[in-house]
Structure formats: C-alpha cells, structure tokens
C-alpha positions in Angstrom: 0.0 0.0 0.0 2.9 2.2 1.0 4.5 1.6 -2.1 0.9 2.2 -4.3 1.4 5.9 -2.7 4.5 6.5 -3.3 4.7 5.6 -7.1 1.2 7.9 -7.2 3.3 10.9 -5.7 6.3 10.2 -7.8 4.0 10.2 -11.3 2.3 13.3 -9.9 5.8 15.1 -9.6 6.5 13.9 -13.0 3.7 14.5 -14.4 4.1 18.8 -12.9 7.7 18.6 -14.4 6.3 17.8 -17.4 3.5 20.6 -17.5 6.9 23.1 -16.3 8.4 22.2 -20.0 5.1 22.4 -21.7 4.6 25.5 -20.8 7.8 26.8 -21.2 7.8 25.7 -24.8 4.4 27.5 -25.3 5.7 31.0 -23.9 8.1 30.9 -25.7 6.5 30.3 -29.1 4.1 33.4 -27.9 7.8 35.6 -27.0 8.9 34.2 -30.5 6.1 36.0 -32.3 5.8 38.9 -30.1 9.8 39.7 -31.0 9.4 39.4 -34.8 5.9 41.8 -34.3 7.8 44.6 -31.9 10.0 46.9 -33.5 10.8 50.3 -34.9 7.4 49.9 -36.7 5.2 47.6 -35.3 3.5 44.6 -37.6 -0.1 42.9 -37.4 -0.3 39.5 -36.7 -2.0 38.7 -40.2 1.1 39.7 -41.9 3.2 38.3 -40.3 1.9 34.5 -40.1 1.2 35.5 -43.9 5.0 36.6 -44.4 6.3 33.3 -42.3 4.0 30.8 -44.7 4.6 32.8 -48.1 1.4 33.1 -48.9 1.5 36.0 -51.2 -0.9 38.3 -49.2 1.3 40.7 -48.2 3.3 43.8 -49.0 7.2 42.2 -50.6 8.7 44.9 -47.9 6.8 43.2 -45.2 8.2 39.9 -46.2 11.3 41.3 -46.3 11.7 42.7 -43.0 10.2 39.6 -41.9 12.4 37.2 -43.3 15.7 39.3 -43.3 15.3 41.1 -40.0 12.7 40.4 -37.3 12.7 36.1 -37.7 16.6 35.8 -37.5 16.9 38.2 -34.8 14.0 36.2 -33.0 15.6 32.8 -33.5 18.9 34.0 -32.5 17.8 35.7 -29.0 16.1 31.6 -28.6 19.3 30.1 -29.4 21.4 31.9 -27.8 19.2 31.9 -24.3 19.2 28.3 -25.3 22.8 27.9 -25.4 23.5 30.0 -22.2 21.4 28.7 -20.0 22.1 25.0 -20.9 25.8 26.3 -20.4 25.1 27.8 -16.9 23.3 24.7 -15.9 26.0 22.3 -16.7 28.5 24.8 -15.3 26.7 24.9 -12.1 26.4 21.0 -11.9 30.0 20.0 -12.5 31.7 23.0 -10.3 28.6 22.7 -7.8 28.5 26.5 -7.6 25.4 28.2 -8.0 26.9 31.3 -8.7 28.9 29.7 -11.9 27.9 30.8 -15.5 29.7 31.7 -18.5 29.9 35.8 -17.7 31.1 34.7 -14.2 33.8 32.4 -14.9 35.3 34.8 -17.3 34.7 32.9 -20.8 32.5 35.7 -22.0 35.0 38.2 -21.2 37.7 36.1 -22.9 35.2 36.5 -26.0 35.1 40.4 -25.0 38.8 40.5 -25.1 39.4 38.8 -28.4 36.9 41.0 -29.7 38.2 43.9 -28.8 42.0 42.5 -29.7 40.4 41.8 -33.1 38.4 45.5 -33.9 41.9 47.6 -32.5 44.5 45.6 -34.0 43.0 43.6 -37.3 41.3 46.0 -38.3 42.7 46.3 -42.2 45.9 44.5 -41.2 44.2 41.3 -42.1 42.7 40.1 -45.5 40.2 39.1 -42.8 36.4 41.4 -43.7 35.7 42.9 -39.7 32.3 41.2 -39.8 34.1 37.9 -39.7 37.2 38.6 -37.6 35.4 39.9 -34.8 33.0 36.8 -33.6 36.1 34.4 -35.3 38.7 36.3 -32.5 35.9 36.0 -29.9 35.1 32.4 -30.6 38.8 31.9 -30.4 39.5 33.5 -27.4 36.6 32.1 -25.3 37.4 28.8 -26.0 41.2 29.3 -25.2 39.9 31.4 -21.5 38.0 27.7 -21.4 41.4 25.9 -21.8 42.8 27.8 -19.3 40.9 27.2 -16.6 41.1 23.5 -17.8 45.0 23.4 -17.5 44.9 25.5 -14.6 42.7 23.4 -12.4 44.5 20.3 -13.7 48.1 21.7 -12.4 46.4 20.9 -9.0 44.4 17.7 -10.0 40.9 18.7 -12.1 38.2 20.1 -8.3 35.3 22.1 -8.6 37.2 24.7 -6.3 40.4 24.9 -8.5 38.0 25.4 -11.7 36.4 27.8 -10.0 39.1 29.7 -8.8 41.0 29.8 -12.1 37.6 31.1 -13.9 37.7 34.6 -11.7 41.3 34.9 -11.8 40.9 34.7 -15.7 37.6 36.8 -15.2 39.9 39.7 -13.8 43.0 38.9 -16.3 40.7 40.0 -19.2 38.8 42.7 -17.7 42.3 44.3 -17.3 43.3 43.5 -20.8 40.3 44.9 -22.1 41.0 48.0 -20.1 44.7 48.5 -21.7 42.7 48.0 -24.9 40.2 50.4 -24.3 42.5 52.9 -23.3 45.1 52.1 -26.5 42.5 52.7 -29.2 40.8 55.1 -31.2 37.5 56.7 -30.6 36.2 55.0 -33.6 37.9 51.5 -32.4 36.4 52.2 -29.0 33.4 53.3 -29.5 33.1 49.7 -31.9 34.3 48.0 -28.2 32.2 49.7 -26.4 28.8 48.4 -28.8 30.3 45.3 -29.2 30.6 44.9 -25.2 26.7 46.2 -24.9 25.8 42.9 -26.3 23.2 43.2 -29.7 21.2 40.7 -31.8 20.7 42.9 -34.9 23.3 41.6 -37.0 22.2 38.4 -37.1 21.9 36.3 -40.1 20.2 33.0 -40.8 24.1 32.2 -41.1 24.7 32.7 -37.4 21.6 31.4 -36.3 22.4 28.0 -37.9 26.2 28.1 -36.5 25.0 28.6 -33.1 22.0 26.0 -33.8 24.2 23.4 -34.9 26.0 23.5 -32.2 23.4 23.3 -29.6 21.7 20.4 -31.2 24.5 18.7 -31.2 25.9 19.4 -27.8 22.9 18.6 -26.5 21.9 14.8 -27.2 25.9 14.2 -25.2 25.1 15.8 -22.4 21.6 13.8 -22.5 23.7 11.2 -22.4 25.4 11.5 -19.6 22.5 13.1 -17.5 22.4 10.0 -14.9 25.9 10.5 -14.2 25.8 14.1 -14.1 22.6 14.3 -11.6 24.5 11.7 -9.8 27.2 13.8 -9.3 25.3 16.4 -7.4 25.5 13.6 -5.1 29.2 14.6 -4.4 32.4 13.5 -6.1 33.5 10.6 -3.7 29.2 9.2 -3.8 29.3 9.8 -7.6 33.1 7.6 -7.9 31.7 5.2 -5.5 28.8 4.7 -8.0 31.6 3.8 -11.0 30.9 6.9 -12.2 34.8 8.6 -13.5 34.4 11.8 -12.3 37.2 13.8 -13.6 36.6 11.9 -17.0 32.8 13.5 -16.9 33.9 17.2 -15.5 36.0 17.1 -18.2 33.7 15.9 -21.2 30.9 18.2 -19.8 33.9 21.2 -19.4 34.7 20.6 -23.7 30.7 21.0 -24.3 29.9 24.1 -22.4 33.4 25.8 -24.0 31.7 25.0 -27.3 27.9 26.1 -26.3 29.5 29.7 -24.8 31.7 30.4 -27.4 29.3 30.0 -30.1 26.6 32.1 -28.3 28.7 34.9 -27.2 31.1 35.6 -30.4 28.0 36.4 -32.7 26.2 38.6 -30.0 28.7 39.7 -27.1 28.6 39.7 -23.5 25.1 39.1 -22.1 25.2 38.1 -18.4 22.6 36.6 -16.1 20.9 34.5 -18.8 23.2 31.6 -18.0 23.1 32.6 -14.2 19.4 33.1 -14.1 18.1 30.2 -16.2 19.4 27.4 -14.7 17.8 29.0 -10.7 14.6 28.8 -12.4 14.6 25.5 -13.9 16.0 24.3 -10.5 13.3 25.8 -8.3 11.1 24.7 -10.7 11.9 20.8 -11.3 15.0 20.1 -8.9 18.2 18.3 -10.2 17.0 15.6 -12.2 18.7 16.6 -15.5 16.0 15.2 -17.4 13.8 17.9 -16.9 16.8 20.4 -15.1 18.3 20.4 -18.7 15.7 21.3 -21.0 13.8 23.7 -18.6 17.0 25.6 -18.1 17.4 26.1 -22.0 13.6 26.9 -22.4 14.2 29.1 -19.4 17.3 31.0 -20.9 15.7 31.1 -24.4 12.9 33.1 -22.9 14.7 35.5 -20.9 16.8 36.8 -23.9 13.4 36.4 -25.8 11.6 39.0 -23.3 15.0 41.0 -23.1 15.1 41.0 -27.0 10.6 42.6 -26.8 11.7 44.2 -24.2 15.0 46.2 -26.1 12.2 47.8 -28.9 10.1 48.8 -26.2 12.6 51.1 -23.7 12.5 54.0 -26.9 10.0 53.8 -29.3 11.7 53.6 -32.8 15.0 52.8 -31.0 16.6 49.4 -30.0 18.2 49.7 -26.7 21.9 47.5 -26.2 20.5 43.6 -25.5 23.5 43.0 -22.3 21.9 46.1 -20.7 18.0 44.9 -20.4 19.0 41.5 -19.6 20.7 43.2 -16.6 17.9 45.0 -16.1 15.6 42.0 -16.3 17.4 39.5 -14.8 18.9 41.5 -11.1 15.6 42.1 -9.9 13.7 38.7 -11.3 16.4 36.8 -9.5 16.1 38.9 -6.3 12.2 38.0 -6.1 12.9 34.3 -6.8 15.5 34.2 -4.3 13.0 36.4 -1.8 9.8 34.3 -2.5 11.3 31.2 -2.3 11.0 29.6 1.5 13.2 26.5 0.4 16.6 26.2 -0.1 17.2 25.1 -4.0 21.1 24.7 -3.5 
C-alpha cells in the first residue's frame, strides 16, 4: 500500500515537471512571435503568419523585413538563451557553484577580449572582412579562456574549487586587458568595443543562427547522455566515484561541451550576463536536479529571458533598439532577487 502511494506521488511530480516544459515551450513560441511583431514599426499578426508561410498576401517589404530582419533576430535571442542557459546549468552542476555561469567564470570576457584585440589591431591589417574577424577572434579567445581554466585546475588535480578559482582569476585577467585596450584605441575603435561589449542581436543572419543552432543540437543529445551521471554527481564527487561513475573523465567531457555552447553564443552577440546565471535557478526551483527535466527547462528558461529582453530592447525607446546586455541586466537582477526572496526553500 505504502509503495501504491509512493509511485502515485512520484507520477504526480513527474507528471508537474512535465507541465513546467510544456509550458515553457508554449511561452516561448508566444515571445517568438511577439519579438518578430515589436520593432521600430510595429507589424499585425496577419502579416506576419502571412509573411512566415509565403502566402503571397502581403506587402514584398513586409516579407522582407520579416524574413531578413525580425525572424533571424527572433531565432537567434532563442538560441542563444538556449545555449546560455544549458551552459550555466552544466557549469553549475560540474563545479557545484550556484553562482557559476559563463559571464562569471570569465569565458565571456575572454570573447570580449578577443573581440576587442580583433576591432583595434586587425582591423585592415588582415585580408580578414571585420564582420568575420570579430566573432572568429571572440570564438577563439573564449574557447582558449576555457582551456585555461582547464590546465589550470589540472596543475592541481581537475576540483570544482580549483576550476572555480581559475575562472575569476581569468575573469579579472581580461577585464584588465580589455581596459589597456580600451584605453590604447581610437575613438572609432572604442566606440566599436564599447557596442560590441553592450551585447546586440541585430546583426544576425540566418548564417549565425544556424552556427550557433548546430552547435546546440549537437551538444545537447551528449550531455543527455550523460545526464544520470551528471545528476549523480550532485550527489558529491566521492558518492558519484563510488557509483563507477569517472568523475574527472565526466567534468571534463561536460567542461569541452559548455566551451563549445558559450563560445558559439557569445562571439555572434557579445557579452550578455545573467541568462546563464538566471536560467538554470529557475529550472532548479522549478523541477529540482534531475537533468532530465533540469536540462531542458533551463534552455527553455534562458531562451525566454533573452526572448523577453530581445521585446523588451524595442520597447525602452519607441523607434529605437536599446543594447540587449543592458535589459537582460535590467531583467534578470531584480527577477532573481524576487525568486531568491519568495522562495522559503533552499534550491542549492
């Protein structure tokens, strides 16, 4: 009888977690079409499902801003919430931090650095067109502030502490860096740093959105994979070992992956914190550990958070589009406060 109840609670749970990525999904289909609707001049509904299925019912400039404009920059602020917040979460699982993300640990401003290295100094030196070099350097330079913290936290055998540990000193290495750059360059070089650092989603292409789709899809089926061990390994590292679970062997794996997801995100885009902070709280709050459901609820929850940031952006100034890093700040410090604040039970 005991055992009838238990299974009866334990489909109910399951059956809420469920209804948590449901729903998740549906908002953000609404935010989707909301973001391609809100901009410097507004668009009905009509048109745009019209524009989206090429039916031939509306304007050709309609279509156009559609297709070329609003959609990629729609997709892309889902992908890249996507990417960030399946980033934090792993992050936060394998270091067992909750305050580790990608903008914490210093790999975005790796990819701030390199982009910055790449507008002052290649700039016409190289046979490289600026629209390229940029989010190249950036890709380049977030995956090797990834490597460093790698080697670094391997010198003194691969912990959550020493990954940690290398992250912020690597955090503050290129904040400094980026400084002396800042201070070396032009106005027209800085003020290219400056927007670049603001974070923005209007340059992207269907291009970039498929990059930084590709590699989420597949990142994400190996991380399924390994999402036993990995919720296993919230157990602690000697529980998860005793388990047969190799644990520097899965930090490691799960380390490569989230380089990958953050450097893809953040080289096409720029720095945009709190998404891969803020995300993964949610999810947790909402459905606990089990990576399962702690996986895909913190994508759907990053995607949606850049996805209200992205509405949000058109909405600040009418006819303007206000810097993306800026209103996800402005989003995410006080939503996380009233999580944090409303919440009587300890998540972490």
């Amino acid at each position: 009888m005991e055992l009838v109840k238990e299974q009866v609670i334990y489909q109910g749970i399951t059956a809420k977690k469920y209804s948590y990525l449901l729903l998740f999904a549906a908002v953000c289909t609404v935010s989707l079409l909301v973001d391609i609707l809100v901009g410097p001049a507004w668009l009905a509904v009509p048109d745009v499902v019209n524009a989206i299925w090429g039916t031939g019912l509306v304007e050709p400039t309609t279509e156009v801003i559609v297709w070329t404009l609003r959609l990629p920059t729609a997709l892309m602020a889902l992908v890249v919430g996507a990417t960030l917040g399946i980033a934090g979460a792993e992050m936060q699982t394998i270091l067992d931090n909750p305050l580790a993300s990608p903008y914490t640990l210093g790999i975005s401003a790796g990819a701030g650095f390199g982009a910055a290295l790449a507008i002052v100094v290649g700039g016409g030196t190289l046979p490289i067109p600026e629209d390229y070099l940029v989010p190249l350097n950036a890709f380049v330079f977030a995956l090797l502030s990834c490597l460093l913290i790698y080697f670094i936290g391997r010198a003194r055998a691969i912990t959550a502490e020493t990954m940690v540990l290398a992250g912020i000193g690597l955090l503050f290495l290129f904040h400094a860096l980026l400084a002396l750059l800042q201070y070396m360059a032009s106005a027209e070089a800085l003020q290219a740093i400056v927007f670049w650092l603001f974070g923005s989603l209007m340059k992207a292409t269907w291009a970039k959105v498929g990059v930084v789709a590709t590699v989420l899809v597949l990142a994400v089926p190996l991380l399924v994979k390994d999402a036993w061990k990995l919720t296993a390994l919230k157990l602690g590292d000697e529980k998860a070992k005793s388990l047969g679970i190799n644990v520097e062997k899965l930090r490691l794996k799960t380390f490569v992956l989230i380089s990958l997801l953050t450097a893809s995100a953040v080289c096409f885009v720029g720095t945009i914190g709190f998404i891969g902070l803020v995300g993964p709280h949610i999810a947790r709050m909402l459905v606990g550990e089990d990576q399962r459901f702690f996986l895909p609820v913190s994508a759907l929850g990053g995607a949606l958070l850049l996805s209200a940031a992205s509405i949000g952006s058109k909405l600040i100034i009418p006819g303007a589009i206000f810097p993306i890093g800026i209103v996800t700040s402005l989003i995410g410090v006080p939503f996380f406060f009233s999580l944090i604040l409303t919440q009587k039970r300890r998540y972490w």
